[in-house]
N, C-alpha and C positions, 0 to 999 in steps of 0.2 A: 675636499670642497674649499676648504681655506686656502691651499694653493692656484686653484680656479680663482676662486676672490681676488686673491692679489694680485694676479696676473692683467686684469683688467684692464688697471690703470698703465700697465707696461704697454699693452695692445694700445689704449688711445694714444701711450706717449707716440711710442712708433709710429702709428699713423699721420699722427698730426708733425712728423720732424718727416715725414714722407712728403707728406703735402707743403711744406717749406722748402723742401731739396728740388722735388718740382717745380715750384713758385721762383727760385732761384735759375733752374736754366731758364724760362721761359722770359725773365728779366729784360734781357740784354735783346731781344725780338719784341717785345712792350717799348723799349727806348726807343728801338729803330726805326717800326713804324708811329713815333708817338712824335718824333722829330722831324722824322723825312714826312710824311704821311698824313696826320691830325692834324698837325702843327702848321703847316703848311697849307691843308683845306680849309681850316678854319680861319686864316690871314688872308686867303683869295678869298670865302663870304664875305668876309668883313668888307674888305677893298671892293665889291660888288656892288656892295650898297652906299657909295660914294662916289663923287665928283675925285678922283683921287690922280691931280696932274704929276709930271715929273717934277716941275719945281713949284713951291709954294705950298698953301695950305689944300689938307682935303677938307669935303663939307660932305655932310650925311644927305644923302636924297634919296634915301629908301629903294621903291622896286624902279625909279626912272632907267635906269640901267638897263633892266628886262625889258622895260617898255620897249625903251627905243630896239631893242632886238627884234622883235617886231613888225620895224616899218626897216630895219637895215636889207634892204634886196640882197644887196653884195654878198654879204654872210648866209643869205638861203638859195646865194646860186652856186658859194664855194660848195656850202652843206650836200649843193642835189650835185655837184661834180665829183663828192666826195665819194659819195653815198656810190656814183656808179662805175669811180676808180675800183673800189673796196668790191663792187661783184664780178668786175672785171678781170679781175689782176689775184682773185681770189682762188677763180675756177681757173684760171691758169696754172697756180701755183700747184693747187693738187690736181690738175692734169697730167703736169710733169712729175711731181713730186710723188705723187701714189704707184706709178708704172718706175719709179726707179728703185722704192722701199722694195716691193716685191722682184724684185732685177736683182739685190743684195739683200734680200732677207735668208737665203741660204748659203751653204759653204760652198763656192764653184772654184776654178782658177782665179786669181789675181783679184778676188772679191774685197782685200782688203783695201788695193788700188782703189778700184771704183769708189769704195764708199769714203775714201779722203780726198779722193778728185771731187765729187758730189759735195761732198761737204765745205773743199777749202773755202769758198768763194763766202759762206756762211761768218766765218771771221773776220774779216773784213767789214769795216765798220761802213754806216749807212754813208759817213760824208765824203770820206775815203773811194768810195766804190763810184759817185756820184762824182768825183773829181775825175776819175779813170774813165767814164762812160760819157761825160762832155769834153773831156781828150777827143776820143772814139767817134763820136759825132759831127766834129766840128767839122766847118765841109772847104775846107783847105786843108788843116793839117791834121786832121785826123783819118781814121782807118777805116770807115764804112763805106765813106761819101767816094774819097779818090780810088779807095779799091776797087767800088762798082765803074765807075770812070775809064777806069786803066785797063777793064778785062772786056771792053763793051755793052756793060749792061745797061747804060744810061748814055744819053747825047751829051750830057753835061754834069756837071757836081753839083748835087742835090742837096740843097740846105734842108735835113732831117726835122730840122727844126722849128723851120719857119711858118709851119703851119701845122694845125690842130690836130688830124689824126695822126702823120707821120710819129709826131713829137709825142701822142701819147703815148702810142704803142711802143716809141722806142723805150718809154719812161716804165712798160710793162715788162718789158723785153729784157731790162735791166732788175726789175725787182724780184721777178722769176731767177732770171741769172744767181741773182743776191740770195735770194731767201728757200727757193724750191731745197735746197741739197738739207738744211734747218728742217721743214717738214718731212721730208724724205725719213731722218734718223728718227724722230717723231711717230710715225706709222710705222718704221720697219719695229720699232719695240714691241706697237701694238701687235702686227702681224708674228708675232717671234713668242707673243704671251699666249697665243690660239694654241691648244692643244694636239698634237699633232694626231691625234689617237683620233679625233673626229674628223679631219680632213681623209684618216687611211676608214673610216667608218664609210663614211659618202663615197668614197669610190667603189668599195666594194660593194654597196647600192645599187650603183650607177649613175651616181650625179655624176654631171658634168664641172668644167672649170667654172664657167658661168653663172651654174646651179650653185655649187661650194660656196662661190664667192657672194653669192645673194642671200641664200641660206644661213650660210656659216660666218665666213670673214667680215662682212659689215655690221650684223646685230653685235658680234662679239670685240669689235672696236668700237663702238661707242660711244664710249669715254676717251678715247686716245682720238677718236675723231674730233670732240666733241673739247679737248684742249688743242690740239692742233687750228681749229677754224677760231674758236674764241683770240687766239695768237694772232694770226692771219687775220682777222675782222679788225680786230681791237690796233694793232700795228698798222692795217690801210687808211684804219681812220685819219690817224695821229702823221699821214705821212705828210714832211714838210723837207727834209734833206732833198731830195731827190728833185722835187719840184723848185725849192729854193735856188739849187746852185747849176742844175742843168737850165731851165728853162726859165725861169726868173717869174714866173705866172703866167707868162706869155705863150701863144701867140696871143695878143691882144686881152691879158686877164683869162684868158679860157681855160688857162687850169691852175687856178686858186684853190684850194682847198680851204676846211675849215680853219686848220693850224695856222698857214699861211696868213689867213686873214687875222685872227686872232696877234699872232704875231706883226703884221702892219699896223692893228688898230695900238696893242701895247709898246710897241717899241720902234714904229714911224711917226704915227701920229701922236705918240706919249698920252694916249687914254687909258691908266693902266685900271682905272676903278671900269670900262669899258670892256676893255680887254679882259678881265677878270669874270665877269659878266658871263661873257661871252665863253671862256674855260669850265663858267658851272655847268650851264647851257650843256656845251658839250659830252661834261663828266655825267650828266643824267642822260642823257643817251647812249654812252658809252652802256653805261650798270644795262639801262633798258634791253638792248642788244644783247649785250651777254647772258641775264636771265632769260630771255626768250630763247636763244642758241641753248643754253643747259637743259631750259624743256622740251628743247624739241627734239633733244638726242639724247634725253631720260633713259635709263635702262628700263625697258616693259619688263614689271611685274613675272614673277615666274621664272626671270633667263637669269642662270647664274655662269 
């Protein structure tokens, strides 16, 4: 019994130098987002609620900031261009992206090819790729325009750019190119985590592909869905490379985005208490979005 007793205090020491050794790694991820992160949201509110120019004094003027977002049209036509890039360019992505997971989620010939071919274009950074694709574009020296030219397919050399749909879809055509092979490794995990013992169950049922894939493969990705579109949502929002250096907002502003905007109102017109504003704005629709997305692709109760 005496030995029980004494042991006690050894039990909490342990516990409590367990709970320090944990507190210790989690340290250095507290710093990172406390710097990059807190630190950085809390200095955009601040700058929100101020007149805050690039040169001179700022002045506190509370929600005028908010307000004027409000009567700004500009920033709710980039918003609604934004909004139908991101459902655009979303359903494209896993259109491609989900037929190429399953294409390489098994071992076949040369599977390893495919999926670094799929993949390389993923590394490639967004401004990088956007530098390459207004190469590509350009309707002298570049390779779409004069290629269709040279082989008969057009009367003339077609500036891709110079007008609205053309230039969107190229600016689609390009982000797919970019990012599909990124979802693709994405879903072939989730498709690879599916237990193979119920896809050989439902055949031997008689489900079909179709049946499997309804029944089976989408309730049981979910979650891999369900971080793959948050990705894709979240990144079409935020897209400004791609629109900045190809097409400049043009043709005539018609594809501004939110970023876009944000960044002219901060760093052309130097409104950065404005600009800032206008990044909260954002960031609360950002969170909004994604909690809706995480309920909507919830795991149902029951399915493990």
């Amino acid at each position: 019994m005496t030995a029980i007793t004494a042991s006690a205090p050894a039990r909490a020491h342990a516990t409590s130098l367990r709970q320090w050794v944990g507190l210790l790694y989690v340290l250095p991820a507290v710093a990172l987002v406390t710097v990059f992160f807190v630190i950085p949201l809390g200095m955009t509110a601040w700058m929100s609620l101020h007149n805050w120019p690039l040169m001179g004094e700022h002045s506190f003027i509370g929600l005028d900031n908010y307000i004027a977002i409000l009567r700004d049209t500009r920033f709710w036509n980039a918003l609604k261009f934004t909004f139908y890039y991101t459902v655009v360019v979303t359903i494209a992505i896993f259109a491609v992206a989900f037929p190429l997971a399953i294409f390489i989620e098994r071992p076949r010939p040369l599977t390893n090819l495919y999926r670094t071919a799929f993949f390389m274009p993923a590394v490639v950074g967004f401004a990088s790729a956007s530098l390459l694709w207004s190469w590509l574009l350009n309707v002298d020296s570049g390779l779409f325009s004069p290629a269709a030219y040279d082989l008969g397919l057009t009367e003339r050399k077609v500036n891709l750019l110079a007008t609205f749909h053309p230039a969107f879809w190229s600016i689609i055509a390009m982000v797919v190119w970019k990012v599909a092979g990124f979802t693709m490794i994405i879903l072939m995990t989730g498709l690879q985590s599916i237990p193979q013992d119920l896809q050989e169950a439902a055949v031997i049922d008689g489900a079909g592909p179709f049946a499997r894939f309804r029944a089976i493969t989408l309730p049981l990705m979910r979650r891999t869905l369900a971080l793959a579109l948050i990705l894709s949502v979240t990144g079409s929002i935020l897209a400004f490379d791609q629109f900045y250096i190809i097409l400049r907002g043009g043709p005539r502003n018609q594809t501004l985005t939110a970023v876009y905007w944000i960044f002219n109102q901060s760093f052309v017109s130097f409104k950065l208490g404005y600009g800032a504003a206008l990044s909260m704005v954002l960031l609360v629709i950002l969170v909004a979005l994604s909690l809706v997305q995480l309920w909507l692709l919830r795991k149902p109760e029951g399915l493990d």
